[in-house]
ZADRENPA-712645 format. One record per atom (N, C-alpha, C): residue number from 1; atom name; x, y, z. Coordinates in steps of 0.02 Angstrom, whole numbers, plus 50000, padded with zeros to 5 digits. Last residue first. Layout:
N
+-----+----+-------+-------+-------+
|   k |  a |    xx |    yy |    zz |
+-----+----+-------+-------+-------+
| NUM | CA |     X |     Y |     Z |
...
+-----+----+-------+-------+-------+
This chain:
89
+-----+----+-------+-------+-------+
|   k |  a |    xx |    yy |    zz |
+-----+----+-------+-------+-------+
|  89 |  N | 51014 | 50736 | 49821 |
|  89 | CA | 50985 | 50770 | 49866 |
|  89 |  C | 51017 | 50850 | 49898 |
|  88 |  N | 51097 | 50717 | 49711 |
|  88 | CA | 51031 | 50734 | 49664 |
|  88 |  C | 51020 | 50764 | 49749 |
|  87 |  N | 51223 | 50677 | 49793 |
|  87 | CA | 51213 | 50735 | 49756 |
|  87 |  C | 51160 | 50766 | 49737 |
|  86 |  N | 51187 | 50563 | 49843 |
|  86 | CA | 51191 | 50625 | 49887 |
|  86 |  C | 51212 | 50674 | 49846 |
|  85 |  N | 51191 | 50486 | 49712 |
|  85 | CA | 51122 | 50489 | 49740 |
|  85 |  C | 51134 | 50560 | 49800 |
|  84 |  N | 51310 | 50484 | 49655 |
|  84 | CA | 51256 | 50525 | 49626 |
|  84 |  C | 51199 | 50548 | 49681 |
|  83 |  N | 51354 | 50417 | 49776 |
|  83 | CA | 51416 | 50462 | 49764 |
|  83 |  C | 51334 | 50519 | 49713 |
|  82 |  N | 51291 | 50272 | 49744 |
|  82 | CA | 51280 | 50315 | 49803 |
|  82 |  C | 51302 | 50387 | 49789 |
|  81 |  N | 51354 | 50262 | 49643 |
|  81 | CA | 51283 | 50262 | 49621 |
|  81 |  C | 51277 | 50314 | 49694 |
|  80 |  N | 51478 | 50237 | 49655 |
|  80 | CA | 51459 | 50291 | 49628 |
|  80 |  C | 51382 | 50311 | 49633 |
|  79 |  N | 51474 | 50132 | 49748 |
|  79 | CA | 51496 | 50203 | 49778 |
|  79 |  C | 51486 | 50244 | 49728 |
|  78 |  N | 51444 | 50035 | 49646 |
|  78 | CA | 51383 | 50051 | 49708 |
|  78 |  C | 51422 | 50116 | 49729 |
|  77 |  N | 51553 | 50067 | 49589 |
|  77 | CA | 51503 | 50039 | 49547 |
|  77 |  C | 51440 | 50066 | 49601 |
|  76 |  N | 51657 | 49982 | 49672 |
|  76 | CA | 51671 | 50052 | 49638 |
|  76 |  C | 51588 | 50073 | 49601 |
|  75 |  N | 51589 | 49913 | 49817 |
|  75 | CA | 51612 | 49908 | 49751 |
|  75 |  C | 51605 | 49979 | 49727 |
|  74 |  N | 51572 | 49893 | 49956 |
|  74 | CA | 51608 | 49939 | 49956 |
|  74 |  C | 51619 | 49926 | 49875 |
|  73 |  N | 51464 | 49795 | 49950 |
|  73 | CA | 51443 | 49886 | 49973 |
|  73 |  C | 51494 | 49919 | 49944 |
|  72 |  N | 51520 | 49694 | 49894 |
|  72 | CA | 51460 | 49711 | 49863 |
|  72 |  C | 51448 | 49787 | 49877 |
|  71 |  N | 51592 | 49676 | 50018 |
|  71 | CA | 51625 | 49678 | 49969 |
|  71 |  C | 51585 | 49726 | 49898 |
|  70 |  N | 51508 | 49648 | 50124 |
|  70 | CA | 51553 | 49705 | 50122 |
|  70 |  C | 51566 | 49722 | 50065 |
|  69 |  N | 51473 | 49524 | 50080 |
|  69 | CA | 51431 | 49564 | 50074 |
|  69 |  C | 51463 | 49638 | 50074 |
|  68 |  N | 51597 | 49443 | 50077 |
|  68 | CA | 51548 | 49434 | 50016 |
|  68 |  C | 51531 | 49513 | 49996 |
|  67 |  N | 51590 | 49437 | 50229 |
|  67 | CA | 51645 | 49483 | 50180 |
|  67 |  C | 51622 | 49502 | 50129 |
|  66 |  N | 51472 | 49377 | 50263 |
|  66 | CA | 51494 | 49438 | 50287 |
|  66 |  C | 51548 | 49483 | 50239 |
|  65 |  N | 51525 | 49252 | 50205 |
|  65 | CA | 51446 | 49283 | 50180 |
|  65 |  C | 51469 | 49359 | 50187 |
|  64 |  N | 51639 | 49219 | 50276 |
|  64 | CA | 51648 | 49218 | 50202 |
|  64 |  C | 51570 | 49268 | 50209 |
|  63 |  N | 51571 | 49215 | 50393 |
|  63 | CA | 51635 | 49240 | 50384 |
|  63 |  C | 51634 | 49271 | 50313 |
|  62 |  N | 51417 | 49116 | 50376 |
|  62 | CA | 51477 | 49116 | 50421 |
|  62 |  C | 51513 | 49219 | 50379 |
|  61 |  N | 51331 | 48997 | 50274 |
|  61 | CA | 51334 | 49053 | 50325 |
|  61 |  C | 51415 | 49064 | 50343 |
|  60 |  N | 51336 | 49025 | 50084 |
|  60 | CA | 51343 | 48995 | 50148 |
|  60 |  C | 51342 | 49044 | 50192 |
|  59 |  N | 51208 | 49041 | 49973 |
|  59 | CA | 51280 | 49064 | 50044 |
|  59 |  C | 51272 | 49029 | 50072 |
|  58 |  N | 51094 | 48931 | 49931 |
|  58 | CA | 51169 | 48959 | 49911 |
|  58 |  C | 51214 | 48995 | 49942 |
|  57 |  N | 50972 | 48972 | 49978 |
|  57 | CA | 50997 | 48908 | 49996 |
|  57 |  C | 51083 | 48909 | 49978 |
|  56 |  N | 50928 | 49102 | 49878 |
|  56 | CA | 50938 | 49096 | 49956 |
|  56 |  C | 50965 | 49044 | 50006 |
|  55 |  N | 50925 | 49040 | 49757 |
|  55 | CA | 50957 | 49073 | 49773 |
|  55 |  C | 50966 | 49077 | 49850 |
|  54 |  N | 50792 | 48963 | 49776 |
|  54 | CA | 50833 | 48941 | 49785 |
|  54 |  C | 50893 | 48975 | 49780 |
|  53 |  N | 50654 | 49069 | 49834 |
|  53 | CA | 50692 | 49067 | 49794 |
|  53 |  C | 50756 | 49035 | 49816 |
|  52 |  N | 50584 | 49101 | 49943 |
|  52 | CA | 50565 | 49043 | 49933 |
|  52 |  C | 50614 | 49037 | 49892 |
|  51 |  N | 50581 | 49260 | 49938 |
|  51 | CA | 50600 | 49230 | 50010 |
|  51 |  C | 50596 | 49159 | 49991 |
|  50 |  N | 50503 | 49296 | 49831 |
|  50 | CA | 50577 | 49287 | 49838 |
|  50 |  C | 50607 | 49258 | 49872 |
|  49 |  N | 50400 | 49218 | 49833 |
|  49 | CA | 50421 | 49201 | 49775 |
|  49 |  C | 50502 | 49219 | 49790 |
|  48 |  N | 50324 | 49280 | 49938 |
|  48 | CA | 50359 | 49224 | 49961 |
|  48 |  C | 50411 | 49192 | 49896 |
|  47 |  N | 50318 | 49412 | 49885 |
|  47 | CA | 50359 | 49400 | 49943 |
|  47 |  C | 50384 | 49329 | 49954 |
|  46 |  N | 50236 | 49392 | 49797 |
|  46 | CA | 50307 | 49417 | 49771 |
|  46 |  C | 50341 | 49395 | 49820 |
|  45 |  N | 50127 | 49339 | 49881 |
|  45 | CA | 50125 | 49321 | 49839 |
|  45 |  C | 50215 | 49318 | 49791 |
|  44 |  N | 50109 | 49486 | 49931 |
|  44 | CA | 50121 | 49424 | 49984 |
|  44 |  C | 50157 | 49379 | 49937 |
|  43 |  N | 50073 | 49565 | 49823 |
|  43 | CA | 50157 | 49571 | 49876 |
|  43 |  C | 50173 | 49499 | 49897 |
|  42 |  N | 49959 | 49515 | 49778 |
|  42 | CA | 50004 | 49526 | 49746 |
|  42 |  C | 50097 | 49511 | 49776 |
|  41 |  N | 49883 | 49546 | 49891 |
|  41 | CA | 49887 | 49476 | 49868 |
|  41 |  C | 49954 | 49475 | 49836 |
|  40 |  N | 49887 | 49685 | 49877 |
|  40 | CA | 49906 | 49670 | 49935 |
|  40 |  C | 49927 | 49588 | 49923 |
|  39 |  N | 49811 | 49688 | 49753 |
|  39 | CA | 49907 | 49735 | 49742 |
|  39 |  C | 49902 | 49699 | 49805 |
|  38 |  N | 49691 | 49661 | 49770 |
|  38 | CA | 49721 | 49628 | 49726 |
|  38 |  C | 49795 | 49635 | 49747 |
|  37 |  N | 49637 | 49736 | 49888 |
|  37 | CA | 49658 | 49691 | 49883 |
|  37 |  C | 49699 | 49643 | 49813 |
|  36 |  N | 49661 | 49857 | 49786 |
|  36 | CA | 49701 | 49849 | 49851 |
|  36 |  C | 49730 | 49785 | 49857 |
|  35 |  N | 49561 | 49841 | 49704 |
|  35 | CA | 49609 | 49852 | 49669 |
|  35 |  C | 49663 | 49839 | 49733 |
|  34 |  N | 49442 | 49834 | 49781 |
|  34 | CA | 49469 | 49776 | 49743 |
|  34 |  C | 49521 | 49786 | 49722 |
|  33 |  N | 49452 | 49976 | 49829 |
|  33 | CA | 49462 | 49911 | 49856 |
|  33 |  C | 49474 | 49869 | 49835 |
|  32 |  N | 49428 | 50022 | 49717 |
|  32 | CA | 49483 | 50058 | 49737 |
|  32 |  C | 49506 | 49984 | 49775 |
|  31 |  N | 49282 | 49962 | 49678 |
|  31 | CA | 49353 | 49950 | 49621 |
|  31 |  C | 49407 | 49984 | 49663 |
|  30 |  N | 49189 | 50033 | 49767 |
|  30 | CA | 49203 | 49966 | 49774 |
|  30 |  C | 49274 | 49934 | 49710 |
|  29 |  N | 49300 | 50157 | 49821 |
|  29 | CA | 49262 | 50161 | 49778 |
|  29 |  C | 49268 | 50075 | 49801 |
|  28 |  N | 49356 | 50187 | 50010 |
|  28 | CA | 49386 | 50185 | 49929 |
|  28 |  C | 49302 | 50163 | 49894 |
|  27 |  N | 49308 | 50351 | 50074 |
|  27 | CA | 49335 | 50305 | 50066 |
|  27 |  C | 49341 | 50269 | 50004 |
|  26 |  N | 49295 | 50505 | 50081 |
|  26 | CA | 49226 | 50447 | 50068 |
|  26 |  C | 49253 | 50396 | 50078 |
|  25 |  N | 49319 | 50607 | 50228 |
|  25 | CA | 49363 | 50544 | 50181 |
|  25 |  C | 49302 | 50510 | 50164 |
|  24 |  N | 49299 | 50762 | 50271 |
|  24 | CA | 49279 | 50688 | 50284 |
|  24 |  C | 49317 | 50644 | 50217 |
|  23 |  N | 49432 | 50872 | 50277 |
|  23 | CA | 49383 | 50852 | 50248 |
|  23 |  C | 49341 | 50763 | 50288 |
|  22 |  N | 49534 | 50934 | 50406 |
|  22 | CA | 49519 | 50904 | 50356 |
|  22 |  C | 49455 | 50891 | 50337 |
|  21 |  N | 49596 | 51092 | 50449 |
|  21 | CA | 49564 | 51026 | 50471 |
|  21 |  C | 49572 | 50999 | 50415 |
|  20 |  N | 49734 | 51206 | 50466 |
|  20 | CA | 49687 | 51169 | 50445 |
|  20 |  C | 49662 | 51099 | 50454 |
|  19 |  N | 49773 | 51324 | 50596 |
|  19 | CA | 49815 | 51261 | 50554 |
|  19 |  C | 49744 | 51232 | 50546 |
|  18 |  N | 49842 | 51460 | 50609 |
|  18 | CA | 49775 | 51439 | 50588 |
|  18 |  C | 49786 | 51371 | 50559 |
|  17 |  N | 49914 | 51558 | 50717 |
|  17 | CA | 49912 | 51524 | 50638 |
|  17 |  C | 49860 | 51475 | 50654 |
|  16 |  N | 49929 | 51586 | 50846 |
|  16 | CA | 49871 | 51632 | 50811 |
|  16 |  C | 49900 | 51593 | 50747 |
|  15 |  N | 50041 | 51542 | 50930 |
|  15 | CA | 50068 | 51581 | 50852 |
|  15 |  C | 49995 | 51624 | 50846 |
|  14 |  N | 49985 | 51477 | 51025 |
|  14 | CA | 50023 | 51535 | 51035 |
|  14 |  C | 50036 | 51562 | 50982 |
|  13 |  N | 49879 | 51390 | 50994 |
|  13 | CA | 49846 | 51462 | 51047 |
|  13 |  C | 49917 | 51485 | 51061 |
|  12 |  N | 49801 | 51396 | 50826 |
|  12 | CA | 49868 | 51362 | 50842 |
|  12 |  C | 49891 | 51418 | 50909 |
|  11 |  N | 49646 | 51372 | 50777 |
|  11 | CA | 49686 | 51436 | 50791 |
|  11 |  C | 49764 | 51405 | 50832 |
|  10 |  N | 49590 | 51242 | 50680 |
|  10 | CA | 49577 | 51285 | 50745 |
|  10 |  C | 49640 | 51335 | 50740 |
|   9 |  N | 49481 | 51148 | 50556 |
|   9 | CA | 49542 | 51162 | 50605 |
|   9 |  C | 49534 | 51220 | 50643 |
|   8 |  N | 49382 | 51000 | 50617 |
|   8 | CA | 49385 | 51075 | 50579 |
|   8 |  C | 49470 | 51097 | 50615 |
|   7 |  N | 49393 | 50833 | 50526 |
|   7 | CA | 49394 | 50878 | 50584 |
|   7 |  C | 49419 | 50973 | 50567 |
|   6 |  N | 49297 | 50695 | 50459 |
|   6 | CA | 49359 | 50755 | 50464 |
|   6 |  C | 49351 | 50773 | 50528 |
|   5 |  N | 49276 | 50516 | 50468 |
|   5 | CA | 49252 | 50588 | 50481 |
|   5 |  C | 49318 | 50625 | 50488 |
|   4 |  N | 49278 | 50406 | 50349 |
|   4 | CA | 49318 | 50444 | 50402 |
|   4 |  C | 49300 | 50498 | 50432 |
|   3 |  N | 49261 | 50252 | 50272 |
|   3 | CA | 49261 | 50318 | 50269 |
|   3 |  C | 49270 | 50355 | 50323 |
|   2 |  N | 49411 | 50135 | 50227 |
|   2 | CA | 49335 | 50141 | 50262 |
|   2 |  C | 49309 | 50227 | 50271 |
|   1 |  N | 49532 | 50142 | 50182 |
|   1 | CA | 49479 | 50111 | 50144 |
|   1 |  C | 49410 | 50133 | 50169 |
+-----+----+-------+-------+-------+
């Protein structure tokens, strides 16, 4: 957010490559900021909406939860999704 001084870049002293500095940073516009803080309010805001959600009062603890959860990973359904996803990479 705040503005930044750059730095030049320099000669890299065993290759001789030339690795680049940066620019100075203006920082954010007075709307970039507002816009931040808004989206940052935002999260907190989501965050407690989920973390507060009566869903979460519903497992129980123990044994059972644990399996539950296994159960959820190891579904035909999530192993495909996974099964795509190391593919697209």
């Amino acid at each position: 957010m705040e503005p930044l001084p750059g730095w030049p870049g320099r000669e890299h002293p065993h290759t001789g490559e030339v690795i680049p500095g940066r620019e100075d940073s203006p920082g954010y516009t007075p709307e970039q900021a507002a816009e931040e803080k808004r989206l940052w309010e935002l999260v907190r805001e989501l965050s407690i909406a989920v973390s507060t959600h009566p869903y979460w009062s519903k497992p129980e603890r123990g044994p059972e939860l644990v399996e539950a959860r296994m159960a959820l990973k190891h579904h035909p359904d999530v192993m495909a999704a996974l099964g795509d996803l190391a593919e697209a990479a």
